[in-house]
C-alpha positions as CSV (number, residue, x, y, z in Angstrom):
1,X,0.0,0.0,0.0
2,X,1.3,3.4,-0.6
3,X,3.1,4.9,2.5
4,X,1.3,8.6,1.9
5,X,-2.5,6.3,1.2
6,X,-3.5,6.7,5.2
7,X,-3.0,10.4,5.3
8,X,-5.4,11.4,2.4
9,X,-7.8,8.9,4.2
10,X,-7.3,10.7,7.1
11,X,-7.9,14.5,5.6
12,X,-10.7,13.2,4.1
13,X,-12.2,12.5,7.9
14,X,-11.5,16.0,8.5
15,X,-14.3,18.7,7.5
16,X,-13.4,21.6,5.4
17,X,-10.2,20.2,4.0
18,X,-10.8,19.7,0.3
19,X,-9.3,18.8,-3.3
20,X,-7.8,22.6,-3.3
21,X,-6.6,22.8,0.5
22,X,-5.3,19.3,0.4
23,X,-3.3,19.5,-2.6
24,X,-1.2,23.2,-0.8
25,X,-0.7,21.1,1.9
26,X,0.9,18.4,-0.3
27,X,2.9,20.5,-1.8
28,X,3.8,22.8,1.3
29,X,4.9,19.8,3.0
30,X,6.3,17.6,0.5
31,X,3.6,15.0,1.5
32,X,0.7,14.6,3.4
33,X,2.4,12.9,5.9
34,X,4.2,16.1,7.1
35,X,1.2,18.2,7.1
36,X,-0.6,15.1,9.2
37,X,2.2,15.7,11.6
38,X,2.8,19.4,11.4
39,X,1.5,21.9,14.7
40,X,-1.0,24.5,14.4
41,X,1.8,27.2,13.6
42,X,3.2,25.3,11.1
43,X,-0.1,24.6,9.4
44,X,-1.0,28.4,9.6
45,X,2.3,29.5,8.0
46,X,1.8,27.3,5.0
47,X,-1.2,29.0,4.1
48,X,-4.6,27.4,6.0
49,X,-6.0,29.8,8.1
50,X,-6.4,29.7,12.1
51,X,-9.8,28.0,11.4
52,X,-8.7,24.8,9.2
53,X,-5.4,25.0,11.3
54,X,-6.9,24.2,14.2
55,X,-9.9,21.7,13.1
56,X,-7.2,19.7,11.8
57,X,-5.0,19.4,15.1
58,X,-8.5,18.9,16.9
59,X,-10.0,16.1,14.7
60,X,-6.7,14.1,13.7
61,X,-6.2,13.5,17.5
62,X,-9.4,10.8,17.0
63,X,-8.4,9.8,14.7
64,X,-6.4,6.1,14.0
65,X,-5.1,6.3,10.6
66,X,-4.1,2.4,10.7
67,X,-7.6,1.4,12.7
68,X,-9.2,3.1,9.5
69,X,-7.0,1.6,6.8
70,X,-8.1,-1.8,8.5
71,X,-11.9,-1.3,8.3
72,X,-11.4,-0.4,4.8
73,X,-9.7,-3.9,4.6
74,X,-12.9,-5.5,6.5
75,X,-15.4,-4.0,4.3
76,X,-13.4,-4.7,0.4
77,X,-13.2,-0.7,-0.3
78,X,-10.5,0.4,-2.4
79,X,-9.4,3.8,-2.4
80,X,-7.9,6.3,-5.4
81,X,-6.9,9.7,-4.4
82,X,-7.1,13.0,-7.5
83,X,-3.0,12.0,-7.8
84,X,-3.5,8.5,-9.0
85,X,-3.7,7.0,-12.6
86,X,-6.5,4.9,-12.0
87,X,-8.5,8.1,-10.8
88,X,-11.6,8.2,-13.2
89,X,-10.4,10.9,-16.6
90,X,-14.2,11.9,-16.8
91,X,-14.5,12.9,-13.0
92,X,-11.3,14.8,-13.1
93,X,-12.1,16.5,-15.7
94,X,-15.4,17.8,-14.4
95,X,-14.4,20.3,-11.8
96,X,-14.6,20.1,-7.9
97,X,-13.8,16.7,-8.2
98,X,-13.6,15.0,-4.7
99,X,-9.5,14.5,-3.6
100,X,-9.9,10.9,-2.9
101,X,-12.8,8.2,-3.8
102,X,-13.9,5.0,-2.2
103,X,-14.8,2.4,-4.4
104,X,-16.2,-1.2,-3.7
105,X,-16.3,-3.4,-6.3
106,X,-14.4,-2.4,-9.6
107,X,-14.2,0.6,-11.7
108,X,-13.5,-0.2,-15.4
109,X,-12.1,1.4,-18.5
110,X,-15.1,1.1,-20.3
111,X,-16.7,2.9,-17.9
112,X,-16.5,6.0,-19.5
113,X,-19.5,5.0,-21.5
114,X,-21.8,5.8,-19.5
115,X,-24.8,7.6,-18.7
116,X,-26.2,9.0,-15.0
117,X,-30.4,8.3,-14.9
118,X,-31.8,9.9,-12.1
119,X,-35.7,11.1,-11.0
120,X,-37.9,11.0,-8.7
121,X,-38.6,8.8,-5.6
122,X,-42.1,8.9,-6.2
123,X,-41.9,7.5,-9.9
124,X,-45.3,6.6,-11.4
125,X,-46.2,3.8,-13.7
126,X,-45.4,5.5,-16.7
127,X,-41.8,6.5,-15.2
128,X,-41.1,3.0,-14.1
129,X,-42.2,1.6,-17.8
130,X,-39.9,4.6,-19.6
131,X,-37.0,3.7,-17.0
132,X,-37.4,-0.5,-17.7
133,X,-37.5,0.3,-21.2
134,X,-34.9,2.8,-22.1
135,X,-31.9,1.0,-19.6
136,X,-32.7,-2.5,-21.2
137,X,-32.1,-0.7,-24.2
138,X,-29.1,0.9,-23.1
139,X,-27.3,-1.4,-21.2
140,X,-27.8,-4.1,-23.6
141,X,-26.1,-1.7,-25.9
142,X,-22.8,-1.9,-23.4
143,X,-23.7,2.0,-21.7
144,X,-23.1,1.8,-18.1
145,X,-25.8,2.9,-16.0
146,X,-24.8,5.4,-13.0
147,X,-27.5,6.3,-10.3
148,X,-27.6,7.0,-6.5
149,X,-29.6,4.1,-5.2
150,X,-32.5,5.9,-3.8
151,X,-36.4,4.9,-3.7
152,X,-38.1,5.2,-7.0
153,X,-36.4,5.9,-10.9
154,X,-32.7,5.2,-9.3
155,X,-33.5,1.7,-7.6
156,X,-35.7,0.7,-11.2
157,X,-32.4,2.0,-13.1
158,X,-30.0,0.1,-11.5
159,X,-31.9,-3.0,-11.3
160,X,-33.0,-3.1,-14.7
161,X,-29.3,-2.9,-16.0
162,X,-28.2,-5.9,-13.5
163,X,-31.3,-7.9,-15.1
164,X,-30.1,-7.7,-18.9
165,X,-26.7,-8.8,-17.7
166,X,-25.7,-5.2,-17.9
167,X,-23.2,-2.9,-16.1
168,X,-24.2,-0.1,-13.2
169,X,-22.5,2.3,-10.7
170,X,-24.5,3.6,-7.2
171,X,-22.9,7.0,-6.0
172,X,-23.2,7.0,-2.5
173,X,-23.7,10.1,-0.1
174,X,-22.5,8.5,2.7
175,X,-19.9,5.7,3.7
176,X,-19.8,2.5,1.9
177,X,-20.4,0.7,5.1
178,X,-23.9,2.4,4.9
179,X,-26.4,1.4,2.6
180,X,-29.4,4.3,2.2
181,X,-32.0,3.2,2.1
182,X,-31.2,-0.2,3.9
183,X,-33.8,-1.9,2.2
184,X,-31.5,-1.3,-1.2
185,X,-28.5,-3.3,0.9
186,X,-29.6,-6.6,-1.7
187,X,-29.3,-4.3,-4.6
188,X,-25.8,-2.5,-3.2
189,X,-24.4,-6.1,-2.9
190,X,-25.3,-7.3,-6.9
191,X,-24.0,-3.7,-7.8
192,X,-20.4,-4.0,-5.7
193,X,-20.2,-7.9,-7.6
194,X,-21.1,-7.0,-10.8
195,X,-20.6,-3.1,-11.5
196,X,-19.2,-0.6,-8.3
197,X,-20.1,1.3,-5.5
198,X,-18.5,5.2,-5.5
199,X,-18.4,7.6,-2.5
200,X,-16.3,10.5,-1.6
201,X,-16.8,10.1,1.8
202,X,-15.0,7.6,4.4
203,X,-16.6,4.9,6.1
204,X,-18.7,5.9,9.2
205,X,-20.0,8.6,7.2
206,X,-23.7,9.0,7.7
207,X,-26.0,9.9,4.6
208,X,-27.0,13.5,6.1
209,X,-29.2,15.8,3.8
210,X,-26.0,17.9,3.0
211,X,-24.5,15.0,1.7
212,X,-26.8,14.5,-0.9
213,X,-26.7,17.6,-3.1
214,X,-23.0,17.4,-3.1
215,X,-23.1,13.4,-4.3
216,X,-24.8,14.4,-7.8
217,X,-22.5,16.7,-8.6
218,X,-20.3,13.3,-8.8
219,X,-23.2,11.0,-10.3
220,X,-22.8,13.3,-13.5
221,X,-18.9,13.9,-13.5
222,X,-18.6,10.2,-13.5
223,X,-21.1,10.2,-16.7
224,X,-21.0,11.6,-20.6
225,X,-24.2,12.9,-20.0
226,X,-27.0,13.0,-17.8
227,X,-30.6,11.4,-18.4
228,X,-33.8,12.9,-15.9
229,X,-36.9,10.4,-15.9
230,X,-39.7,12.3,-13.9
231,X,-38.8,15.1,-11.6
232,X,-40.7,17.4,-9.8
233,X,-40.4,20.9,-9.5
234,X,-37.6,20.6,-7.0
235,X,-35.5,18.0,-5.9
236,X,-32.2,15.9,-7.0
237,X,-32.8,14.9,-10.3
238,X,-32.7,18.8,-11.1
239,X,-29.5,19.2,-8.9
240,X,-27.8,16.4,-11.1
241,X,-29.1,17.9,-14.1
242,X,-27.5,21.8,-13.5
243,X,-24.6,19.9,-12.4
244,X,-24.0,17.9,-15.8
245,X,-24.9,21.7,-17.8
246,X,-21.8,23.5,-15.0
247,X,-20.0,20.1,-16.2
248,X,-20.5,20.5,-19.6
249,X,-22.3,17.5,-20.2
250,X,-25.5,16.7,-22.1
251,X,-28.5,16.9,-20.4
252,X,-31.7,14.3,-21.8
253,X,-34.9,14.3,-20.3
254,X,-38.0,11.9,-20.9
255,X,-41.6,14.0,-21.4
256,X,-44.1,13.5,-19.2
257,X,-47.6,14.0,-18.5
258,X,-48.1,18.0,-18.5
259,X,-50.6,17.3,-15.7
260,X,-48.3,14.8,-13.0
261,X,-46.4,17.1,-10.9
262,X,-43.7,14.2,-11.3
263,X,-43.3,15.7,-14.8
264,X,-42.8,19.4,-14.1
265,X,-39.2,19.1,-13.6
266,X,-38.0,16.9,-16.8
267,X,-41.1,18.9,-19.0
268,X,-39.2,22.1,-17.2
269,X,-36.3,21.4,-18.5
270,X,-37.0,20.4,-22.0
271,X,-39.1,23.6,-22.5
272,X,-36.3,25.6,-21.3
273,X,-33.9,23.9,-23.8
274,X,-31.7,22.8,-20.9
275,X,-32.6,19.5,-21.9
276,X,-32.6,17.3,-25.4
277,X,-36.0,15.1,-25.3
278,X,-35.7,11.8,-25.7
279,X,-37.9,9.5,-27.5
280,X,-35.9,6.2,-27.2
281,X,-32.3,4.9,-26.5
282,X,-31.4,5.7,-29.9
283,X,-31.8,9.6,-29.5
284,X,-29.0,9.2,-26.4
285,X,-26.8,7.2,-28.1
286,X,-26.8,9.2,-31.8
287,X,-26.5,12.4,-29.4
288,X,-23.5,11.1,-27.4
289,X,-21.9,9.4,-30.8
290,X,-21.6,6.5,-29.4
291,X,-22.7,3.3,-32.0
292,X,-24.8,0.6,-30.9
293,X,-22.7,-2.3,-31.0
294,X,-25.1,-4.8,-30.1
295,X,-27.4,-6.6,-31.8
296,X,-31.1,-4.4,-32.9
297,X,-33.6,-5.1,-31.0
298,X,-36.4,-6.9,-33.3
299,X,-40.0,-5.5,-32.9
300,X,-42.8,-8.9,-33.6
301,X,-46.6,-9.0,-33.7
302,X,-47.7,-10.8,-30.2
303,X,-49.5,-14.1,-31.3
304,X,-52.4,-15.2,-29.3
305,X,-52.4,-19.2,-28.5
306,X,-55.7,-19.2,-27.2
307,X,-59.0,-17.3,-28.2
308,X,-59.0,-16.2,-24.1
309,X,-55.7,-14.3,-25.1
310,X,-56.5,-13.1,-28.2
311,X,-59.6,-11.0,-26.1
312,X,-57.0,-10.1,-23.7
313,X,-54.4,-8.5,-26.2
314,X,-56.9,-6.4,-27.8
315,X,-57.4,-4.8,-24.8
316,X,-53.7,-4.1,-23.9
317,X,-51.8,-1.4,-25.3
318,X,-48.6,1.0,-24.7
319,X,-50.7,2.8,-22.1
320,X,-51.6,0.7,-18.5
321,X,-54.7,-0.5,-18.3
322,X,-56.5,-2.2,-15.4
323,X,-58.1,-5.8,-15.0
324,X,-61.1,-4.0,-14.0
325,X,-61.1,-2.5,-17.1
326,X,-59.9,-5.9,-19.5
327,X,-62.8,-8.0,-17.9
328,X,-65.4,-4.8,-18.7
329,X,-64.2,-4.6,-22.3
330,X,-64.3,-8.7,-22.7
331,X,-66.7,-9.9,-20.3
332,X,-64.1,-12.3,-18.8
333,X,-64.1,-13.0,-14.7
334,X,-61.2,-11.9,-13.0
335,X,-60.0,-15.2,-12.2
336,X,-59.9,-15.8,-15.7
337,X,-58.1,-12.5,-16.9
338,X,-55.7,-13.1,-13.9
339,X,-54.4,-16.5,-14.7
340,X,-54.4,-16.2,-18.0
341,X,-52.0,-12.3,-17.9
342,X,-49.8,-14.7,-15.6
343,X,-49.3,-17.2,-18.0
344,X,-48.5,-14.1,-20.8
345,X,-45.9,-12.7,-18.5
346,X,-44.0,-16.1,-18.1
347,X,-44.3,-15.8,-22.5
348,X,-43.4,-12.5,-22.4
349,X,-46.3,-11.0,-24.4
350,X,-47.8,-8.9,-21.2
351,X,-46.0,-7.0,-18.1
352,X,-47.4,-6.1,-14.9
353,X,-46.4,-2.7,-13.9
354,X,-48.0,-2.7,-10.3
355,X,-51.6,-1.7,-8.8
356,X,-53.1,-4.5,-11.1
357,X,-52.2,-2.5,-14.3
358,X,-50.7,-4.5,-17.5
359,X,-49.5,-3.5,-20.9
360,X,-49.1,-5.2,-24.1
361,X,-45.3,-6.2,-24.3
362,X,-44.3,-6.7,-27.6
363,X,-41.0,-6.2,-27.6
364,X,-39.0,-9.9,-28.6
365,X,-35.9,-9.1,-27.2
């Protein structure tokens, strides 16, 4: 392990000391090390102020560099401070870029192909059908799908890419040791085995409200561009999205209903021209100029085996529609319409989108 590794770990404990005071102490110094080591005067005289001079001698005191370098041991997190070559090109490159990452599982090379999806934690049906539909698409098209784990559009995101055998990145606000929210701790695992978890903060962080604002700002630095499925007015989604435009990186958003207030932020956004609006996969990936390597996905008529199902696929469409409303328009019973949609989601020809709502999947992938 590098000697100097223990003392960015331990700046990054400290608050207040970032990318741009870390890096005069480095050089002040000669090493972190030194400035770890160095007293109050000494720390004044290279340049920090009383402040930052004295929060440092105060929190380093708690602080056991080789405890902490042994619970990043226990818990598999790598780290990869601003100096280092494996330090992630896009992230640098975006400005205010964190002095040190945390990473548990593996960052790749071909990670810079990638795209951040982000909205709301409230997602409706139609936002979890556009989310399902455009990361299949995607990831089977070898993007990498970055997100922040939380409730709603992220969660949907990130599991749909680890379904199609595809690759995703959560960007935590807090430690890596702390999965929020802890019902996502199955989906954190999948995502450490099979893609990476990224946080700027050390372990023992808690995800604090502060935290979370300043976490976007690394979901699109990480990302070519960034791509807002349903946001309200407010919220992170937004944040994310003014942080990819301060980046310099595209900005998609999905339309929405003009009338869910879970639209008003991605419709915002378009309207504004702040945002390109995206259709299908294809309008990221011709926007981005990035060619779809993977084989086209095949569009086929869905091909009723019994007459039962041929009543029931005349009444599905794009749109959700209810069993309430299939037996109305066929005069089935329930238990008929219900066994029957179960045995059309094991073929594939009809997906359940919650609340008893189905639509008419006829997409052969």
């Amino acid at each position: 392990m590098n000697k100097e590794l223990k003392y960015w770990v331990g700046f990054s404990k400290i608050p207040g000391i970032g990318r741009a005071k870390l890096a005069l102490l480095n050089d002040r110094f000669a090493g972190l090390e030194n400035a770890w080591r160095a007293s109050i005067s000494e720390l004044t005289q290279a340049g920090l102020d009383s402040k930052h001079a004295e929060i440092i001698a105060n929190c380093r005191a708690k602080i056991n560099l080789d405890q902490e370098i042994d619970l990043l041991g226990k818990f598999h997190v790598e780290t990869i401070t601003y100096e280092s070559a494996k330090y992630p090109r896009l992230l640098k490159e975006a400005g205010d870029c964190p002095p040190i990452i945390y990473i548990r599982g593996q960052l790749e090379a071909g990670d810079e192909r990638s795209l951040a999806v982000v909205g709301t934690r409230r997602s409706t049906a139609y936002g979890r059908q556009v989310t399902e539909e455009l990361v299949t698409d995607l990831a089977r098209n070898n993007i990498v799908i970055i997100s922040g784990l939380a409730k709603g559009i992220d969660s949907i995101a990130h599991r749909t890419a680890l379904d199609v055998s595809g690759r995703t990145i959560a960007v935590f606000a807090c430690g890596l040791d702390i999965v929020y929210p802890p019902e996502n701790i199955k989906l954190a695992r999948e995502i450490s085995e099979k893609g990476a978890l990224v946080s700027e903060y050390p372990l023992g962080t808690k995800p604090k409200a502060d935290n979370f604002p300043r976490r976007n700002r690394i979901l699109s630095g990480l990302s070519l561009g960034v791509l807002v499925i349903e946001s309200g007015e407010k919220g992170g989604a937004l944040i994310t999205a003014k942080s990819a435009i301060d980046q310099n990186r595209e900005v998609f958003a999905v339309p929405g209903n003009i009338y869910s207030p879970m639209s008003k932020g991605s419709n915002k956004l378009i309207q504004e021209g702040e945002a390109k609006l995206v259709r299908n996969y294809m309008d990221i990936i011709e926007e981005l100029n990035l060619n779809s390597i993977s084989q086209q996905l095949e569009m086929k008529e869905t091909v009723a085996e019994n007459e039962i199902e041929s009543l029931i696929i005349k009444c599905l469409k794009e749109e959700p529609v209810h069993v309430d409303e299939i037996c109305r328009q066929t005069g089935l019973e329930t238990s008929s319409v219900i066994s029957n949609l179960a045995i059309m989601e094991l073929k594939g020809s009809a997906r359940p989108i919650g609340n008893m709502c189905y639509i008419l999947n006829n997409k052969i992938r």
